[in-house]
N, C-alpha and C positions, 0 to 999 in steps of 0.2 A: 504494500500500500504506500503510495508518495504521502510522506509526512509535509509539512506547511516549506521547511527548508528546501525538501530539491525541489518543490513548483518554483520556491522561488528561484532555484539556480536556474531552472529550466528557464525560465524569463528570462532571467540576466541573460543566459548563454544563448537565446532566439534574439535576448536582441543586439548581441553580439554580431550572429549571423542573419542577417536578414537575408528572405528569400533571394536565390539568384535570378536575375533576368535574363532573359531571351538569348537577347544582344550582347551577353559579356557574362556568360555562364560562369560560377562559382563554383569549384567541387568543396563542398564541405565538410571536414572531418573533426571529428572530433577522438580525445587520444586520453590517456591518465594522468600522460605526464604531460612537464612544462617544459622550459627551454634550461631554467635554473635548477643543477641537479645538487648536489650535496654540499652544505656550506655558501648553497647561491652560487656554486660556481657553474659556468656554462658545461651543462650533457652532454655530452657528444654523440650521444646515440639516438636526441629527436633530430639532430643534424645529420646523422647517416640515415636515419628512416624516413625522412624528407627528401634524399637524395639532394643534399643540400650539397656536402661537402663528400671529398672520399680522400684514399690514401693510394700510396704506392700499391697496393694491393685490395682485392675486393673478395666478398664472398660470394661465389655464383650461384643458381637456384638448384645445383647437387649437393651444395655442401663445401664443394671444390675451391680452393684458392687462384685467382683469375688475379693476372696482370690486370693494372688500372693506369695512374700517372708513373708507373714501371710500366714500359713496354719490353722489357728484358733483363734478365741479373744474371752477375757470374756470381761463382764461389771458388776461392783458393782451393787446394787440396787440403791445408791443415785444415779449412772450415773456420779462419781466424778473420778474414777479409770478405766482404762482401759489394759487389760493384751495381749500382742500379741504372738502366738508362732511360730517362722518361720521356715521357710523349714531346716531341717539339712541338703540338699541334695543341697543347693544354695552355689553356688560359684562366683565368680569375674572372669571374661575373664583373670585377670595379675594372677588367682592362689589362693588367697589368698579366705578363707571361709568367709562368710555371718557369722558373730557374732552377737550377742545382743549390744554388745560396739560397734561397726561401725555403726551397723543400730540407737543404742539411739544418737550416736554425728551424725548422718546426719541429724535426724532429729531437734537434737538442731541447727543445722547449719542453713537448711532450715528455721527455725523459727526467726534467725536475718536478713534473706532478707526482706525488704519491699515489692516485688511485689513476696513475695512466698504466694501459698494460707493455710502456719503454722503461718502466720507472726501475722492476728490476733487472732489463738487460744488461748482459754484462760486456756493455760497448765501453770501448777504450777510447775512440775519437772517430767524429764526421768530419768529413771533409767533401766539399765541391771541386768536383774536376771538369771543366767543359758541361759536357750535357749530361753528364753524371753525379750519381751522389755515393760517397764510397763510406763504407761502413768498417771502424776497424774492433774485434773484439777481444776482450781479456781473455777468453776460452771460447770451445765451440757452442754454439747456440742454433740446433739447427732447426729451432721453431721459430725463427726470426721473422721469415716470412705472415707467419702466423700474426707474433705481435702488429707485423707492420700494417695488417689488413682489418685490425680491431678498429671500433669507432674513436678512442680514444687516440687511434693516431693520424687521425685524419689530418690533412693539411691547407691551412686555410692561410688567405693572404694578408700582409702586413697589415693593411688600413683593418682588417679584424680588431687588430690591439691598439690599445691609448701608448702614449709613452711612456707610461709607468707600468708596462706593459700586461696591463689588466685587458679581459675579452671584453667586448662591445659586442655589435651585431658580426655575427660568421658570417664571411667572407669567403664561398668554395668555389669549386671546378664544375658543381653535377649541373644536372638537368633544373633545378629550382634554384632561385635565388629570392632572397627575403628583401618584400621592400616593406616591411614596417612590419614592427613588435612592440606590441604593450602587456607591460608588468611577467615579460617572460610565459606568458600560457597563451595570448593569441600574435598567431603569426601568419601575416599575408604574403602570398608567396606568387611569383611568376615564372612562366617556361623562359629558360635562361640561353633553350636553344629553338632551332626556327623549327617547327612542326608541320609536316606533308600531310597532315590529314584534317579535315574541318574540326570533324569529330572528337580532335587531341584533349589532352587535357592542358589549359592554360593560366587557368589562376587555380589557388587552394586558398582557402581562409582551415587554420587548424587551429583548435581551441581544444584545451586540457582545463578536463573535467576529473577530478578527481572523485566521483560518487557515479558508479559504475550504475545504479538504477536511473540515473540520470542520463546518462550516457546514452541507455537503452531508449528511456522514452523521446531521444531526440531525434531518433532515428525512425523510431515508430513514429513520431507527430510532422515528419519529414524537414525538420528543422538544421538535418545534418543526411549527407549522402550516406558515411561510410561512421560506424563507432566502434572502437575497435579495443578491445579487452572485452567483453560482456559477460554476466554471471551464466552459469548454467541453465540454472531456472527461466532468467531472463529469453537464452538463445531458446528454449523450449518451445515460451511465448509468442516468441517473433519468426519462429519457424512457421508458425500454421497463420500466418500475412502470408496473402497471397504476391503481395507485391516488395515482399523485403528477400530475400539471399543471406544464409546464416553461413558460415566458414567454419567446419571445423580442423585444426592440421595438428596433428602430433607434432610436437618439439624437444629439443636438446634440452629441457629444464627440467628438474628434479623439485619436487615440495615435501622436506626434511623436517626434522626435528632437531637444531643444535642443541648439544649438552654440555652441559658446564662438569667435566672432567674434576676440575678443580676442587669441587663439592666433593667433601670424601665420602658422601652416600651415592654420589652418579657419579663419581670414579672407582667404584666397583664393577668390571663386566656383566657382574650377573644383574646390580641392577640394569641398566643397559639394555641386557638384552631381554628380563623380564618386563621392562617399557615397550621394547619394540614387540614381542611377542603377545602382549594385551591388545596391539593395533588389526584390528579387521580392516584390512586394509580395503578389501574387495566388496565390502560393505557398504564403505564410503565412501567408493568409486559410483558403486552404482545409485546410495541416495543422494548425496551431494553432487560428485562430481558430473551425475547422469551420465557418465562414459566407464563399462565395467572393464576395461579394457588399461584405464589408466592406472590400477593398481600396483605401484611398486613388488617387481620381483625380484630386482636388483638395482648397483649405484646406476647404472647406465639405460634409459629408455631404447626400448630396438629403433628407433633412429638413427643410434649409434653402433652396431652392433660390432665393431671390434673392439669394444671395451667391457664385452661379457666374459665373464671368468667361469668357466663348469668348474673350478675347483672353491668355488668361496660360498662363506654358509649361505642358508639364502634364506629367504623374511616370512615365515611360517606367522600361521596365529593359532595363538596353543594357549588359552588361561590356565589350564591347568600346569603345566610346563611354566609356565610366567609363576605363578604362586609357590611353586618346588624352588626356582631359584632365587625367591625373596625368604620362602623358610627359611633355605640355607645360608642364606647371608648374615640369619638372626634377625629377621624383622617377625616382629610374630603381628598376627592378625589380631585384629582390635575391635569389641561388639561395637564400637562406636567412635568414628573416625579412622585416620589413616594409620596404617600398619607404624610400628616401635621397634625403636633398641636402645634400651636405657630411656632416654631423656628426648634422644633424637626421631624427627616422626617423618616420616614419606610423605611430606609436603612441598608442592611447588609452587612457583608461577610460571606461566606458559603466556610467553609475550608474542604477539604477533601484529601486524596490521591491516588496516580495512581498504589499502589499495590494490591487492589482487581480493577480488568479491568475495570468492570461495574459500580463503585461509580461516576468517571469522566460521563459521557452522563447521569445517571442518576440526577447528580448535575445542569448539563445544563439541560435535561426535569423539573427539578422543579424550574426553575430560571425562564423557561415562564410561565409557572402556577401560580407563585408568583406574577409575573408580571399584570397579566390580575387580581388582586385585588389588586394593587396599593403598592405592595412591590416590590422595587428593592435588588435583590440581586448578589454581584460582586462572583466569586468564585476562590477559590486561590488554588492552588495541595501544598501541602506540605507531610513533613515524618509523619507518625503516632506519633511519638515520639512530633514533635511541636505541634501537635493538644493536645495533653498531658500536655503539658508543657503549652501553652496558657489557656487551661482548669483547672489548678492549679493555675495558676498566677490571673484567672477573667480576661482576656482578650480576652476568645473566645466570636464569639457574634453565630454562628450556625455552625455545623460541621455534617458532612456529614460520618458517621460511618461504622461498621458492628461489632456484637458483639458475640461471643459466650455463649451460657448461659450454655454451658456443658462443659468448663474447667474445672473446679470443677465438677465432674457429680452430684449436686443437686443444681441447679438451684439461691436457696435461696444463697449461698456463692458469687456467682456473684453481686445478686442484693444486699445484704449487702453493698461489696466491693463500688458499686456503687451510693448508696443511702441511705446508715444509715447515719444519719448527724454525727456522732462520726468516721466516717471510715477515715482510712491515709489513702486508697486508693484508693477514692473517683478520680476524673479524668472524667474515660470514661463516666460515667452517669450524674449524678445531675451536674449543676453550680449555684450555688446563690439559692438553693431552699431546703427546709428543710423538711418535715414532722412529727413530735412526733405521729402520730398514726399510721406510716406506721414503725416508728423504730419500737415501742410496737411489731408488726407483725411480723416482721426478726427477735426480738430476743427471741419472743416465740416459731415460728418455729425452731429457727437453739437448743432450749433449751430440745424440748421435742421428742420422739419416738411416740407419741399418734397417730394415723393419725386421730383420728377423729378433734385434736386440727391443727393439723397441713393441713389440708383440710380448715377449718374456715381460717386461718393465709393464707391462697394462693389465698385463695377468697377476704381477704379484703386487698394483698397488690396488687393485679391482678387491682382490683377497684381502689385502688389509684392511682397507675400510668396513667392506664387511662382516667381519672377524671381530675387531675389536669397533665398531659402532660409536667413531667419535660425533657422528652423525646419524640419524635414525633416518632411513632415507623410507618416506611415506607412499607418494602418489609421481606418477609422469603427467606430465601437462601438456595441452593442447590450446593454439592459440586459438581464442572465440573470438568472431568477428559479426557482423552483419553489415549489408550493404542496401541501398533501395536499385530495383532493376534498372532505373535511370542511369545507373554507369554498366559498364560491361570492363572482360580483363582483368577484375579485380580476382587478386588471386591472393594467398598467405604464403609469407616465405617464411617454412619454417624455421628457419635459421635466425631470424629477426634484424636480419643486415639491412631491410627496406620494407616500405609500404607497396613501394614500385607503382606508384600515381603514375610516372614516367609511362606507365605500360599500361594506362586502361584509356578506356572512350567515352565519350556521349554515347547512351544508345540512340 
């Protein structure tokens, strides 16, 4: 039921977009996020899904890594040096060409952000040569490629930055270019190249709506072409419009459970895995997520499918099994309230938040499940951002996630980020839990081109995380969309590298 609040968002945001005319058609979208991502700093990734900006490398619609402003790269035989040659035919939306010096200082720029994925490469010096850009490293890195096709390393042109070198409006290469932005969540956008067909798509107006029932009904009231995140229940609703198109597309993202290690009642394995063993997973696929299919069986969704391990435990639900290894740990069952030892009681908090729709109902279905084996769990909605911030400080005790592991399109840079016990940007994954033979694995994978080594390395960090469950890994995710029939071409990429506006029509 729309409470008093999102009619009113809905207002605002209709009259944000006012209907498109005839003569100078609007595509309208609406999206979760805004332009300012953490800290207010500029996202990079509603700038790659705008196909605003891109990088030396791109993610194509297999999966696959595709030359972008690199139209070729060499690599030494140590794997220390790396040569990129870019498009002579690349330019900037303000005019200005695609050089080897813009492109070396972006990416030295990129590489002093903490949450860029250059931040941990282990580059020893960029340097511009001619119509190249040369990379030199302190060791092999042979996911480089990888990093360099993330959104965060996109490369955008000077007049981007003030001279105290803060972002302003992004300044890219793609197909869109922004000519006005306000308060960072609506942004008007033009084709930045010439289009052969009437039908093209030529402006965008994109507005981030963070209340996902909102979202829905602006697409149902025809307020918005395309709204894109939609809850479950919602796409149900707007499946049976005869005149709306719902999108469902399996994706590279995983929706976890982080545990606080550190806690010395959830750094016991068997709690752990008595947690994850109370989870029906397949349950709450099919009432919440209304997809029975997206039930976690392993760390990696079959999207991925060289990151399945037949040797690693796998995610059973067994409450009886779940209650044998809380006996055993000494927690005894309580007629009244959460299980004991001593003094200490089987109580949580379970932190998550209300910008993916489905995290909230899926944190209450796992709070009575918890329940019925003598863990109580309270649950709190907060910003992604706190759940961050609490998970760096050791003050989270379980958090209720979703993760993409194709930010990075190689998987391994994620889990690095997440779980090398050396990593700054450690956060989303691990709390209070370490590894040494799961690091060994991340840094021989992310070292070598081998795939036979690099096959072994997937195998036995796929088994570790498993195994020991520094993460409870729940559900696989499927990006939800809907569209009104008035566009055509609109497609999901499940990878999340673009909207790909670029590639739809007028019907």
């Amino acid at each position: 039921m729309l409470t008093r609040r999102h009619l009113l968002a809905a207002a605002l945001a209709s009259a944000a977009i006012p209907a498109a005319r005839a003569s100078d058609r609007t595509l309208r979208v609406v999206g979760a996020k805004g332009l300012a991502g953490e800290d207010a700093i500029v996202s990079p990734y509603l700038v790659q899904n705008l196909e605003i900006g891109e990088g030396l490398f791109r993610v194509g619609p297999l999966g696959r890594i595709e030359p972008c402003l690199a139209i070729a790269s060499e690599t030494s035989a140590d794997g220390l040096t790396w040569r990129f040659s870019l498009d002579p035919s690349a330019w900037f939306h303000d005019g200005t060409k695609v050089s080897s010096e813009i492109v070396a200082s972006g990416i030295g720029r990129a590489r002093q952000i903490p949450a860029s994925a250059l931040y941990r490469a282990p580059i020893g010096s960029i340097a511009a040569e001619d119509d190249s850009v040369v990379v030199r490293l302190a060791k092999p890195f042979a996911i480089l490629p990888a990093i360099l096709a993330a959104a965060s390393s996109i490369i955008l042109a000077p007049s981007s930055y003030s001279a105290a070198g803060q972002m302003g409006i992004p300044v890219g290469t793609g197909p869109f270019k922004i000519d006005s932005l306000v308060d960072n969540n609506i942004l008007e956008l033009s084709s930045a190249k010439r289009q052969a067909s009437p039908a093209s798509i030529t402006r965008v107006r994109y507005l981030a709506v963070t209340d996902a029932d909102t979202r829905a009904r602006m697409v149902e009231s025809r307020d918005a072409e395309i709204a894109y995140v939609v809850s479950p229940i919602a796409a149900e609703r707007l499946a049976r419009n005869s005149s709306l198109s719902v999108v469902r597309t399996p994706a590279p993202r995983l929706r976890y459970v982080m545990v606080n290690a550190a806690d010395a009642r959830l750094g016991d394995i068997r709690v752990r895995r008595a947690l994850s063993l109370a989870l029906d997973r397949a349950g709450a696929a099919r009432a919440v997520l209304r997809s029975p299919g997206a039930a976690a069986t392993g760390l990696m969704p079959p999207i991925l499918p060289e990151w399945s391990s037949s040797g690693a435990a796998t995610l059973d639900y067994n409450v009886a099994e779940a209650e044998a290894l809380l006996q055993a740990a000494g927690w005894e069952h309580q007629a009244d309230g959460p299980r004991r030892r001593g003094e200490q009681r089987l109580a949580f908090t379970l932190s998550t938040y209300a910008m993916r729709p489905e995290l909230l109902p899926l944190a209450t279905v796992m709070q009575a499940q918890w329940r019925k084996i003598g863990v109580d769990v309270t649950i709190e909605t907060v910003m992604p951002e706190r759940i961050l911030q609490k998970s760096r400080h050791g003050s989270l005790e379980l958090g209720l996630m979703t993760r993409s592991y194709f930010a990075v399109p190689d998987p391994a840079a994620t889990l690095s980020d997440d779980f090398l016990s050396t990593s700054s940007a450690r956060g989303w994954g691990a709390v209070g839990w370490v590894s040494h033979e799961l690091d060994d694995a991340l840094l021989g994978y992310e070292s070598t081109s081998a795939e036979a080594l690099r096959a072994a390395a997937r195998q036995t960090i796929t088994r570790i995380l498993l195994d020991e469950l520094p993460i409870i890994p729940h559900s696989w995710y499927e990006h939800v969309f809907a569209h009104t029939r008035q566009v055509t071409g609109v497609i999901s990429d499940p990878f999340e590298a673009s909207f790909r506006i670029s590639r739809m029509q007028w019907a």
